[in-house]
PyMOL CGO cylinders between C-alpha atoms (Angstrom):
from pymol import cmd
from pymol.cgo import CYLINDER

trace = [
    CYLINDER, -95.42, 179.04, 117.24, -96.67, 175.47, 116.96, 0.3, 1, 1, 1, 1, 1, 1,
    CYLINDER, -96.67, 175.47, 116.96, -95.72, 173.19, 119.72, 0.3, 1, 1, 1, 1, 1, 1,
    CYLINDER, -95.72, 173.19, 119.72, -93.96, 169.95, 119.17, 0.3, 1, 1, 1, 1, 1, 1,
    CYLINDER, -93.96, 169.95, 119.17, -93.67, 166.83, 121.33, 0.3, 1, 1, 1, 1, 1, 1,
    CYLINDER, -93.67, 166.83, 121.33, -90.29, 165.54, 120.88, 0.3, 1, 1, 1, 1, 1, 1,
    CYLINDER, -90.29, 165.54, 120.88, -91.21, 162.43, 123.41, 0.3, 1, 1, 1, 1, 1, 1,
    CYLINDER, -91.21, 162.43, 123.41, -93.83, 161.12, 121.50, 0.3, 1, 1, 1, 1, 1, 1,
    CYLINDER, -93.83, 161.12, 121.50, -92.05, 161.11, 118.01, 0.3, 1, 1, 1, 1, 1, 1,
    CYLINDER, -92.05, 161.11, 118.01, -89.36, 159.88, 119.45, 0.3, 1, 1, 1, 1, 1, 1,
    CYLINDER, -89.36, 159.88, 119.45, -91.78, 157.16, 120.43, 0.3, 1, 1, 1, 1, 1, 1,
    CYLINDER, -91.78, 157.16, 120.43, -93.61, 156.73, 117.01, 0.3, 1, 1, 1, 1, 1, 1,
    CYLINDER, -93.61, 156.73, 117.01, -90.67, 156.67, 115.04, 0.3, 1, 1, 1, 1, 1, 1,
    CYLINDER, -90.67, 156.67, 115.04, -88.76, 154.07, 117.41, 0.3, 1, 1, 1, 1, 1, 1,
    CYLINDER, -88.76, 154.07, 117.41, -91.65, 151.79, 116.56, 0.3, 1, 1, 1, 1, 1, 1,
    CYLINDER, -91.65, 151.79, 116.56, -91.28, 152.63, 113.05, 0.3, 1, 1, 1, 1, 1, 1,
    CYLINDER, -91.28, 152.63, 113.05, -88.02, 152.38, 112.92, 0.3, 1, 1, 1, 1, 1, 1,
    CYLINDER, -88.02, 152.38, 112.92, -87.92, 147.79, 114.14, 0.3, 1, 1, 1, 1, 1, 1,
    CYLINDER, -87.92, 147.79, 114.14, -91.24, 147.88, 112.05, 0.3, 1, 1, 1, 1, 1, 1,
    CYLINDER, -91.24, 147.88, 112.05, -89.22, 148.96, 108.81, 0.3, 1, 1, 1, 1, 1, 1,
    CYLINDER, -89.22, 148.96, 108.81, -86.08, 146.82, 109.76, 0.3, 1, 1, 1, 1, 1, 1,
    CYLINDER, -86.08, 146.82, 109.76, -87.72, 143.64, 110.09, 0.3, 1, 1, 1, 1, 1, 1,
    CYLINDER, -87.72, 143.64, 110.09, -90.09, 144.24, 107.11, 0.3, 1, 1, 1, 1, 1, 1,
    CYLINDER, -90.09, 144.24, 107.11, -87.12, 145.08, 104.79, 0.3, 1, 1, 1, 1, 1, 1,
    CYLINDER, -87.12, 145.08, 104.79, -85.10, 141.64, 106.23, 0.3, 1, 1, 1, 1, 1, 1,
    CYLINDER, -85.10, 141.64, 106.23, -88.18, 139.76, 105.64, 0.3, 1, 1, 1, 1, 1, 1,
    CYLINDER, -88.18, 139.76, 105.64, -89.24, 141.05, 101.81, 0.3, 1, 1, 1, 1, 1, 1,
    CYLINDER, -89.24, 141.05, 101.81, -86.52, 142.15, 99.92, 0.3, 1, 1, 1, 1, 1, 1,
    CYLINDER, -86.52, 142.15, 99.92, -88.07, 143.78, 97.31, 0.3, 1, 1, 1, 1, 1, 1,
    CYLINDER, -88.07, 143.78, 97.31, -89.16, 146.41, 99.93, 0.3, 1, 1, 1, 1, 1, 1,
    CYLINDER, -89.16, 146.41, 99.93, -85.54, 146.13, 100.64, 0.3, 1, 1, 1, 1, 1, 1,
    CYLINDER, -85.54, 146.13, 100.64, -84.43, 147.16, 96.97, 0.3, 1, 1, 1, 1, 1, 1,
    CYLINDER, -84.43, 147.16, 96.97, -86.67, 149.67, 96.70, 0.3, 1, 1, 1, 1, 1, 1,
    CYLINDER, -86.67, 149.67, 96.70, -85.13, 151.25, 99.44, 0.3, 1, 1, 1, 1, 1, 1,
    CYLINDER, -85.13, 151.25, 99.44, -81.70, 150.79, 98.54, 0.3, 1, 1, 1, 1, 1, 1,
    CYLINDER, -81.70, 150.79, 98.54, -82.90, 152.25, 95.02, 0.3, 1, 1, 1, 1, 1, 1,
    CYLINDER, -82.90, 152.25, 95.02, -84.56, 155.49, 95.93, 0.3, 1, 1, 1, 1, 1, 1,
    CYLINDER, -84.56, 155.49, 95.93, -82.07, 156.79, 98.58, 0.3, 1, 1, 1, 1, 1, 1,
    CYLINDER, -82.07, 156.79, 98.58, -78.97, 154.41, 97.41, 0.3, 1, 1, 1, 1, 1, 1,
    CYLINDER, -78.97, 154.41, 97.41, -79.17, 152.66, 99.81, 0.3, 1, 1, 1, 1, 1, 1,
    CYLINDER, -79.17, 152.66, 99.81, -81.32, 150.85, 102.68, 0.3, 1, 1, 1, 1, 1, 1,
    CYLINDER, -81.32, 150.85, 102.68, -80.33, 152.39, 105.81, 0.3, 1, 1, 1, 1, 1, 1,
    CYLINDER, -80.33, 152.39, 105.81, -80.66, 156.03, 103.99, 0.3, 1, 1, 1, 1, 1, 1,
    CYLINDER, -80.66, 156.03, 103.99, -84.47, 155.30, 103.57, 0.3, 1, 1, 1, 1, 1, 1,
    CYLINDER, -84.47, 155.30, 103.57, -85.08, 154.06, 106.63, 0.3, 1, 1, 1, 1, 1, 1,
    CYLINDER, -85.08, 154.06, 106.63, -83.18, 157.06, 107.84, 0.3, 1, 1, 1, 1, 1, 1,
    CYLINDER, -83.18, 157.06, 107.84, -85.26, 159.78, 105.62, 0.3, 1, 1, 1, 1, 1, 1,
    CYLINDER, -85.26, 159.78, 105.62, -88.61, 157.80, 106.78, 0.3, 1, 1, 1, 1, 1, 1,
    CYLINDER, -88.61, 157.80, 106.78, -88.14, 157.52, 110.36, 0.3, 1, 1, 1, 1, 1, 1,
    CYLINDER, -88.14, 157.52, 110.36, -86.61, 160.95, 110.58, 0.3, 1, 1, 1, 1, 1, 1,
    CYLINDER, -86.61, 160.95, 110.58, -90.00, 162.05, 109.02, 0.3, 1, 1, 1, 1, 1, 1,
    CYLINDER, -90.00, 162.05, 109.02, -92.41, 160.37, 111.24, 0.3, 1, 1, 1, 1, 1, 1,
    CYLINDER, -92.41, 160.37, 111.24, -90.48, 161.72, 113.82, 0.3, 1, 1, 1, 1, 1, 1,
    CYLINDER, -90.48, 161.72, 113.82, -91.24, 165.35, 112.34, 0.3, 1, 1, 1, 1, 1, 1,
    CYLINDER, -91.24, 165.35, 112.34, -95.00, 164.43, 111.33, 0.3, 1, 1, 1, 1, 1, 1,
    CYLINDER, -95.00, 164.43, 111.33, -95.75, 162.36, 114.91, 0.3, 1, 1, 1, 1, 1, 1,
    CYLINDER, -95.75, 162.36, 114.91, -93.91, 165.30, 117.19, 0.3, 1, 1, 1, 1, 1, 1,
    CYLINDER, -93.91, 165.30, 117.19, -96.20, 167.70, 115.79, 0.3, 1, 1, 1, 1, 1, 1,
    CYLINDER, -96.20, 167.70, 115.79, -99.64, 166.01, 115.17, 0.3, 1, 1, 1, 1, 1, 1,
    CYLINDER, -99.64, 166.01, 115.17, -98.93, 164.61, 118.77, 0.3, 1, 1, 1, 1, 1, 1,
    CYLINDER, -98.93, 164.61, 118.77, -98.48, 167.95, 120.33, 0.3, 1, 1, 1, 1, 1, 1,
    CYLINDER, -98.48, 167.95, 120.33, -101.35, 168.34, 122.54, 0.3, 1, 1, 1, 1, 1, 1,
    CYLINDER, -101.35, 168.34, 122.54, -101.09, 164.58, 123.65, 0.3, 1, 1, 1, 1, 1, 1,
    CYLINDER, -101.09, 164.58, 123.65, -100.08, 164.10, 126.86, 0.3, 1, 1, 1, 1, 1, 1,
    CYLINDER, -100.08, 164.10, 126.86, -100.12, 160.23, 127.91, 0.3, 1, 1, 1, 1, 1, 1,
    CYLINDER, -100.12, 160.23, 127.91, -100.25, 156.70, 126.26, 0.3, 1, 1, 1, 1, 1, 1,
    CYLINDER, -100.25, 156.70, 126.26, -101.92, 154.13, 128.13, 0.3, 1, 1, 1, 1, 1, 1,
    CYLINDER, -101.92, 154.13, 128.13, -101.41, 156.40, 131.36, 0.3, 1, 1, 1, 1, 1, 1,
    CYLINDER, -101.41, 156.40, 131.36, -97.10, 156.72, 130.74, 0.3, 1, 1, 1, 1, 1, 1,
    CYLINDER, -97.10, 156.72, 130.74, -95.68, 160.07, 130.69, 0.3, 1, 1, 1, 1, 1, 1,
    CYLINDER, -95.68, 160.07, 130.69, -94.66, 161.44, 127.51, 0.3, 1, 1, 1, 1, 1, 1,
    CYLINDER, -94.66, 161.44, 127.51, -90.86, 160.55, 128.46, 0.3, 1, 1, 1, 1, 1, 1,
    CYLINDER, -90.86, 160.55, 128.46, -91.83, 157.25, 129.79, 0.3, 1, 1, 1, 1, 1, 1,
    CYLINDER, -91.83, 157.25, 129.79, -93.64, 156.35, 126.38, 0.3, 1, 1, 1, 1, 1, 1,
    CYLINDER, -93.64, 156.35, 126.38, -90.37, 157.53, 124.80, 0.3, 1, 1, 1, 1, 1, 1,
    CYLINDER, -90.37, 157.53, 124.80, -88.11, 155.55, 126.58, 0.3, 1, 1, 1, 1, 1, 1,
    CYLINDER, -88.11, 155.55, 126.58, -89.92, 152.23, 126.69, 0.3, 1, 1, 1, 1, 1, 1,
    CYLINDER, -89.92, 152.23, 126.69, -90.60, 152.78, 122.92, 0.3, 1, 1, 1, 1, 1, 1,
    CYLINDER, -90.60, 152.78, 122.92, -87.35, 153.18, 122.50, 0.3, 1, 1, 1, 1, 1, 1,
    CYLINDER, -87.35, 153.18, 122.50, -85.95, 150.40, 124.70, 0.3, 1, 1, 1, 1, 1, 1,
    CYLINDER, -85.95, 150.40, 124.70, -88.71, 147.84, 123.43, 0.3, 1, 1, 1, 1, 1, 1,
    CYLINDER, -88.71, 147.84, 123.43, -87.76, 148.80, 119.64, 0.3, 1, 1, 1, 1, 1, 1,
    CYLINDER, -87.76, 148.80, 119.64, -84.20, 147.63, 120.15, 0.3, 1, 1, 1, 1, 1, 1,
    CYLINDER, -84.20, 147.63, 120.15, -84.96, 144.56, 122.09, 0.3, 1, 1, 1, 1, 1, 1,
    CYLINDER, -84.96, 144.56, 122.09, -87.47, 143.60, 118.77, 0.3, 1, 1, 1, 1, 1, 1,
    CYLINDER, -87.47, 143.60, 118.77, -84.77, 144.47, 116.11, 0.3, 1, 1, 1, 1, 1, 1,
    CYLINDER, -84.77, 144.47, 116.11, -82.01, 142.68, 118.15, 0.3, 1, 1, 1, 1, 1, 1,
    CYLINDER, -82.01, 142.68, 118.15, -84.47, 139.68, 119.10, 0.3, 1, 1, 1, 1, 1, 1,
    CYLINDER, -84.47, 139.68, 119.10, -85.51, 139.59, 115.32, 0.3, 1, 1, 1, 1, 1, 1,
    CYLINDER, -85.51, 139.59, 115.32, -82.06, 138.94, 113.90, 0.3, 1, 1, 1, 1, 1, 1,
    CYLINDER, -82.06, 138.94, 113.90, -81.15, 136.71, 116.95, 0.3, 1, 1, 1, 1, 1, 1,
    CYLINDER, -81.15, 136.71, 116.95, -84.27, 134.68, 115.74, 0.3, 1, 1, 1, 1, 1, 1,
    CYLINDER, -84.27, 134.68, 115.74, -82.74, 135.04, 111.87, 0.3, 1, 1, 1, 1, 1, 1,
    CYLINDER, -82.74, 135.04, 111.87, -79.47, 133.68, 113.15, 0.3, 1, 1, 1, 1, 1, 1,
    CYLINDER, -79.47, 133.68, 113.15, -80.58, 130.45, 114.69, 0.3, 1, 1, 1, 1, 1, 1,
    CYLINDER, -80.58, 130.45, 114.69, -82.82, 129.88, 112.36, 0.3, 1, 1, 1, 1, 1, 1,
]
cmd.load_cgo(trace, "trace")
């Protein structure tokens, strides 16, 4: 059975994940297409992250360290550090 490394595709797709919200704020046509392939925005960004998730956990498998952080540790800041850049990004969009 192939092994799969939940912590780093958690990691990959956190990343991902602020990557595709900013980039769909910031050009809507990516935005549209989106919203026009899985009806709407959020569903894509959904169906992609929840793939990279799949694709990263298992080409990561034998991985064991980023930059000398634990698996879990790489998860967890990714995570963390993903939410701070989405919620900085539309704090940034607000004042603007």
């Amino acid at each position: 059975m192939a092994k799969f490394n939940f912590y780093l595709g958690a990691a990959a797709s956190a990343w991902l994940l602020a990557i595709l919200v900013i980039v769909s704020e910031l050009i809507s046509p990516f935005k549209t297409f989106l919203a026009n392939v899985f009806t709407h925005h959020w569903i894509g960004k959904a169906v992609i992250v929840h793939l990279a998730f799949v694709v990263f956990g298992f080409l990561l498998q034998n991985k064991k360290s980023i930059l000398n952080f634990s698996d879990e540790k790489a998860a967890w800041y990714s995570t963390i550090a993903s939410l701070i850049a989405i919620f900085l990004f539309f704090v940034i969009e607000f004042v603007k």
